[in-house]
N, C-alpha and C positions, 0 to 999 in steps of 0.2 A: 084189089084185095090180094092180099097174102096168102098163099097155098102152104099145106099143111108138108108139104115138102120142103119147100121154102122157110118156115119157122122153123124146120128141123135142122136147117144148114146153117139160117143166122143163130142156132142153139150152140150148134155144134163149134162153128167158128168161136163164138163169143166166147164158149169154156176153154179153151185153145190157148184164143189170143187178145180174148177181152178183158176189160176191168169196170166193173160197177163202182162207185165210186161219188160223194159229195162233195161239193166246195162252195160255202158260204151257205147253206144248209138247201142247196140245187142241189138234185140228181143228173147223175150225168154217167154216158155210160161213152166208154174210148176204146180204141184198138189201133195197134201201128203194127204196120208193112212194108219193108223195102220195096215190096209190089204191089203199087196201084192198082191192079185190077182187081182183087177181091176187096178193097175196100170204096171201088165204085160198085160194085154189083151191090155189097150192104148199104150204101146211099141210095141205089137208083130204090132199096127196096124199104126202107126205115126213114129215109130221108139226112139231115144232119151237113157237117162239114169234111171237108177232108183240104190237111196244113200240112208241108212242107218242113221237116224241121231237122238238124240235126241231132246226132247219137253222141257226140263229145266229141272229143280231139283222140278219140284212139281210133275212129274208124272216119273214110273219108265220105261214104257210102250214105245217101240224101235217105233219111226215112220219110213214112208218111204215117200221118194219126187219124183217123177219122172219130168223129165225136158229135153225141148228143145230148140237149140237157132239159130240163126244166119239166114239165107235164108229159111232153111227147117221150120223152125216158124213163118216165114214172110207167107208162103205160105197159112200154116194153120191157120192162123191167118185171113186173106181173104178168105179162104173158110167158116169158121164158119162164117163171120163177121156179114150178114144178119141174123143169127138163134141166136143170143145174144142176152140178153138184155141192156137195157141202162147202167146200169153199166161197163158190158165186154165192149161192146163197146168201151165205156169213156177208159177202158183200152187198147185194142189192137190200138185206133184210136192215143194217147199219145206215146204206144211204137211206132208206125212205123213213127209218125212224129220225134221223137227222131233218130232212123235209119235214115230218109231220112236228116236228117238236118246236120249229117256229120259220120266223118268216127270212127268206132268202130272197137270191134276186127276184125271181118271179112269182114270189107269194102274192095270191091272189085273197087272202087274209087278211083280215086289217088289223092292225096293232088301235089299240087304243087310248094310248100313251106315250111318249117319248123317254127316251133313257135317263131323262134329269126329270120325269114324274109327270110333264105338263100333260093336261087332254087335248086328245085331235079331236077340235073341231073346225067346221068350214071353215069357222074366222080364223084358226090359228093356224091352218094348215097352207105349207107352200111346197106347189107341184113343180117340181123341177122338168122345166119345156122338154126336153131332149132326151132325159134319161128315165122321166118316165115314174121317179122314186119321189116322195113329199118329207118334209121335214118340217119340225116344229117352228115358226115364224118366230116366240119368245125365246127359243136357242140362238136363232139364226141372229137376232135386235143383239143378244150380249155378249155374241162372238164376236160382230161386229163394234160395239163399241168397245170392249176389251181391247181389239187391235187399233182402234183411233185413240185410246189411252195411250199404248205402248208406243205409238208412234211420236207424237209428241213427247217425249220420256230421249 
């Protein structure tokens, strides 16, 4: 469990050097440091990733990002959200209405229709093994003959 000293330092950090932030309508909250240790100490305590990445071509100096997204950043995102300021705020209050306004990678929501209108149901619906996401099986039959059209052509 999380001490009340410890939310006060991942508060504290986070308005600093954090950014609240959506993509693809996930929440996701980031921070980059030339120095990895405070953003293992905010893993070993929030959990998430921490990536390697460069700054451009004007400095030669390796950064680091640490990053979390989907529910688990939803969460933390409403517990800092009072210890912000107007700024974060402005940011976590955009991601999570983005999250709430529809389904993203880890929408646990279900749409009930496809983008060309058709309904999900059992019979129409195909789970993609790996990734986890389903899509309409009547999109997928005319995409596919479309491109066995084109080929012959």
């Amino acid at each position: 469990m999380i001490s009340i000293k410890e939310i006060g330092w991942i508060a504290g950090f986070l308005e600093g050097e954090g950014y609240f932030h959506s993509q693809k309508n996930t929440p996701y909250i980031s921070a980059a440091q030339v120095q990895r240790q405070l953003l293992e100490k905010l893993q070993s305590l929030l959990g998430g990733n921490i990536h390697l990445y460069k700054l451009g071509s004007l400095t030669e100096s390796p950064c680091y990002r640490w990053s979390i997204g989907s529910i688990r950043a939803t969460g933390i995102m409403f517990m800092l959200f009072d210890l912000m300021s107007p700024k974060r705020k402005n940011q976590i209050w955009t991601a999570i209405q983005k999250w709430k306004s529809g389904p993203g990678i880890n929408w646990k929501g279900k749409l009930t229709h496809c983008k060309n209108g058709h309904e999900f149901t059992e019979e129409n619906i195909y789970r993609h093994p790996k990734r986890g996401s389903r899509s309409c099986r009547i999109c997928n039959k005319n995409r596919d003959a479309y491109k066995r059209s084109m080929a012959k052509v």
